[in-house]
C-alpha positions in Angstrom: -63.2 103.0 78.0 -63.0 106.8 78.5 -63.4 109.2 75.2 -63.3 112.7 75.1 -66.6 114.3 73.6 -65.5 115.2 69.8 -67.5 118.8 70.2 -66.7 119.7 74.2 -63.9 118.0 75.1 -66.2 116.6 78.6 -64.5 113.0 79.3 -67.6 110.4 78.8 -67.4 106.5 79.5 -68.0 105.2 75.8 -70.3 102.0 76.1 -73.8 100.8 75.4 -75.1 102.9 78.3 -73.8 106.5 76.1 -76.6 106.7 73.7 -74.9 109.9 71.7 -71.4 108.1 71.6 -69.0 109.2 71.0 -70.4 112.2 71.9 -71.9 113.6 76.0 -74.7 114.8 74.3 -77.7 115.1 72.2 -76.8 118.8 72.2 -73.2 118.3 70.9 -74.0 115.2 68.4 -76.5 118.0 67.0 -73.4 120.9 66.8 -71.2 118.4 65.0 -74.6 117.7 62.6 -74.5 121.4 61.9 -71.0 121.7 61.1 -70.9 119.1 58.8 -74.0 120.3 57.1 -72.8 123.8 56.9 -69.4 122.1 55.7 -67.1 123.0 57.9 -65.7 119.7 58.3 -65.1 117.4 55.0 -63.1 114.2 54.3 -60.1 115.1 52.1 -60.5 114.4 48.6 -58.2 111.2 47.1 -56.2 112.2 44.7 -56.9 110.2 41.7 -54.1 108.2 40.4 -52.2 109.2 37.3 -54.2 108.2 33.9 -52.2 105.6 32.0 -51.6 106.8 28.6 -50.5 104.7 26.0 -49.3 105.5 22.6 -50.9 104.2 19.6 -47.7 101.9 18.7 -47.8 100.6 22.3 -51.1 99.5 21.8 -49.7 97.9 18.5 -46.9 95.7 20.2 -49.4 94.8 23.2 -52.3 93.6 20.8 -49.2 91.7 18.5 -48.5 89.9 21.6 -51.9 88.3 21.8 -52.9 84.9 20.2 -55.4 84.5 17.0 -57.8 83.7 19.7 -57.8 86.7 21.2 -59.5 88.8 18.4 -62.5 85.7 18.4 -65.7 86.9 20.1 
């Protein structure tokens, strides 16, 4: 299979026989090292999902809805 290098753009044959795939290069694996050190490339950030929150009389009717048992340690 035939990937472009990620730094160059140079067409390399990706396989066992590549030993800086995906990259042509010790020189360009080395760049892209640098760029991520120097943060210029970053994975995006998840955004966090929105916090449940629950008023106190939910909390009331929820815990109500439990058995005796429930409250047992």
């Amino acid at each position: 299979m035939k990937v472009d290098c990620p730094t160059c753009k140079q067409s390399i044959q990706y396989d066992t026989a590549s030993p800086f795939r995906p990259f042509c290069s010790k020189r360009c694996q080395l760049i892209d090292l640098g760029e991520w050190a120097d943060e210029k490339h970053a994975i995006p950030e998840r955004n966090e999902p929105e916090k449940l929150i629950l008023d106190p009389e939910d909390i009331e009717a929820m815990l109500a809805q439990q058995g005796d048992d429930f409250f047992k340690s």
